[in-house]
Each structure stands twice: as structure tokens, then as C-alpha cells.
C-alpha positions, -999 to +999 in steps of 0.1 A: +240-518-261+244-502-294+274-485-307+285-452-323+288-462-363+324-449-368+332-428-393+359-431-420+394-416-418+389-392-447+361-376-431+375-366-398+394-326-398+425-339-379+442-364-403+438-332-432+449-308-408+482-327-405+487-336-445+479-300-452+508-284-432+534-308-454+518-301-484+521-266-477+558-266-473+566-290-505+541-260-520+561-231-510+595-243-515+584-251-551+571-216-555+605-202-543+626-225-569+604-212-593+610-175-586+649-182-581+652-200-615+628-170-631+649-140-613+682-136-617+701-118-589+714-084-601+741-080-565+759-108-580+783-101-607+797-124-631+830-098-630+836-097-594+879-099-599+877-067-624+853-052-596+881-059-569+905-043-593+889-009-600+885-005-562+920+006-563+912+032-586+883+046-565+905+048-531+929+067-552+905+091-566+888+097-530+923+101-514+930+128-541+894+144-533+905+140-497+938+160-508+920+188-520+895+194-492+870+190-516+830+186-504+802+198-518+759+202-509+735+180-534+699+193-537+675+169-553+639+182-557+610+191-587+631+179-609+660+191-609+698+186-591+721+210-578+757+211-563+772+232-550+813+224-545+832+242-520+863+247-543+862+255-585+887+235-592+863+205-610+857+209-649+827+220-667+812+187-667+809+163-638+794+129-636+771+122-611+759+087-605+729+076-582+729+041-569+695+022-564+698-001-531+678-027-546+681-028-585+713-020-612+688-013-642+670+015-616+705+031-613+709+062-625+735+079-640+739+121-652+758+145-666+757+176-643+770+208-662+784+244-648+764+272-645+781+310-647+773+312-610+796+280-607+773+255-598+765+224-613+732+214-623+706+190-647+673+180-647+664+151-629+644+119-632+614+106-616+634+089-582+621+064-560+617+075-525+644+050-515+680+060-500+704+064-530+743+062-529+754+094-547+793+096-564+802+125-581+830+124-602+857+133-624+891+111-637+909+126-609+889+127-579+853+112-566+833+126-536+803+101-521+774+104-496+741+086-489+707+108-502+674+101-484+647+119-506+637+152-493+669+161-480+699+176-490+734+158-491+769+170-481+793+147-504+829+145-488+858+118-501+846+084-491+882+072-470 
């Protein structure tokens, strides 16, 4: 009776099937230290006690918008931003600041100037289509909303 010659370890599929799926792992996990040591995280800041501070300020400035019933309606589109306040009590110059969900340095922040027919507008920059927090602000008061591209915003006091 003869027998099967057997063949070595090496070349059978199992035994590199089951070092592959370890080496994969050790693989990936390197990969991911090496994007965590190459990128830092921008939702981390290195200030967060001054950060906790000025949210003081903020509650303050939306409890005076709150005050002063003020809203207004934010149009973003070809270019150009518009708002409309339902009160002229704001000055000729309001900042308006447009927070990217994902990235600080994609943040964007404008200067939105009166118009005779007393409403505010400037030209805008090429936005992501990504959900933006809007505040709109003066040194007094601050109204906030959340704009989703295509749409227009109502900004009210954020309390």
C-alpha cells in the first residue's frame, strides 16, 4: 500500500489564512498610529478653561438678543448672503460667523454691511454643502441657527 507523499506546512492555504488575519490587524493599527501622530485633532483645544469662560459672555449676549425679540431670515445662495432682522436696532456692520462641523481652518468668518433698504448683506465664499452653525453678532447681542445649503435660516437667541 503506498501512501499520499505529504506536503509541507508552507504550502497548504489554511495555516496563511490564519497568520494573515493577525498580520492584518498589527497592519492596521500601525496605519491608524501613524495617521493619529500625522493629524492633529482640531475639536480639541489647548485653551479649553478660557473657552468655558467666554461662554458666559455668549449666554449674556443671547439673553439680551432674547430681550429684544430680535430674529432675523439668512439667505445663502450664488454668492452672496443676506439678512434680513426683524428690528433696526443692530449697527451698520454685523459679524457673521459660519461654523464648519468638521474643520476650524474651513470656518468662515464675514463682515455683513447695511444696505439703504436695511438689510445686511456681502458676498459669499465657495461653501461646502455641509450643515453650518451660523452666529450673527454684535458686542451686545448674538442670534444663532443651524444652515443646511439650499435653504434659508431663521436665526433667533440661542437660550
Amino acid at each position: 500500500m503506498q501512501t499520499a507523499a505529504s506536503r509541507p506546512w508552507y504550502r497548504e492555504p489554511w495555516p496563511w489564512f490564519l497568520i494573515a488575519l493577525p498580520l492584518i490587524a498589527v497592519l492596521a493599527s500601525v496605519y491608524t498610529i501613524y495617521l493619529a501622530s500625522r493629524t492633529p485633532d482640531s475639536l480639541v483645544t489647548d485653551h479649553y478653561y478660557k473657552k468655558g469662560l467666554a461662554v458666559g459672555g455668549d449666554i449674556q449676549r443671547e439673553r439680551h438678543a432674547q430681550a429684544l425679540h430680535l430674529s432675523g431670515q439668512i439667505s445663502i445662495a450664488a454668492g452672496r448672503i443676506d439678512l434680513k432682522l426683524n428690528q433696526q436696532i443692530a449697527p451698520d456692520t454685523l459679524q457673521l460667523m459660519l461654523r464648519h462641523p468638521l474643520s476650524k481652518q474651513k470656518d468662515v468668518q464675514i463682515d455683513l454691511h447695511r444696505s439703504a433698504s436695511g438689510t445686511y448683506s456681502a458676498f459669499s465664499p465657495p461653501l461646502e454643502p455641509v450643515r453650518y452653525r451660523v452666529h450673527v453678532e454684535t458686542a451686545n447681542w448674538r442670534l444663532a441657527g443651524v444652515w443646511i445649503p439650499g435653504t434659508t435660516l431663521t436665526l433667533e437667541p440661542g437660550v
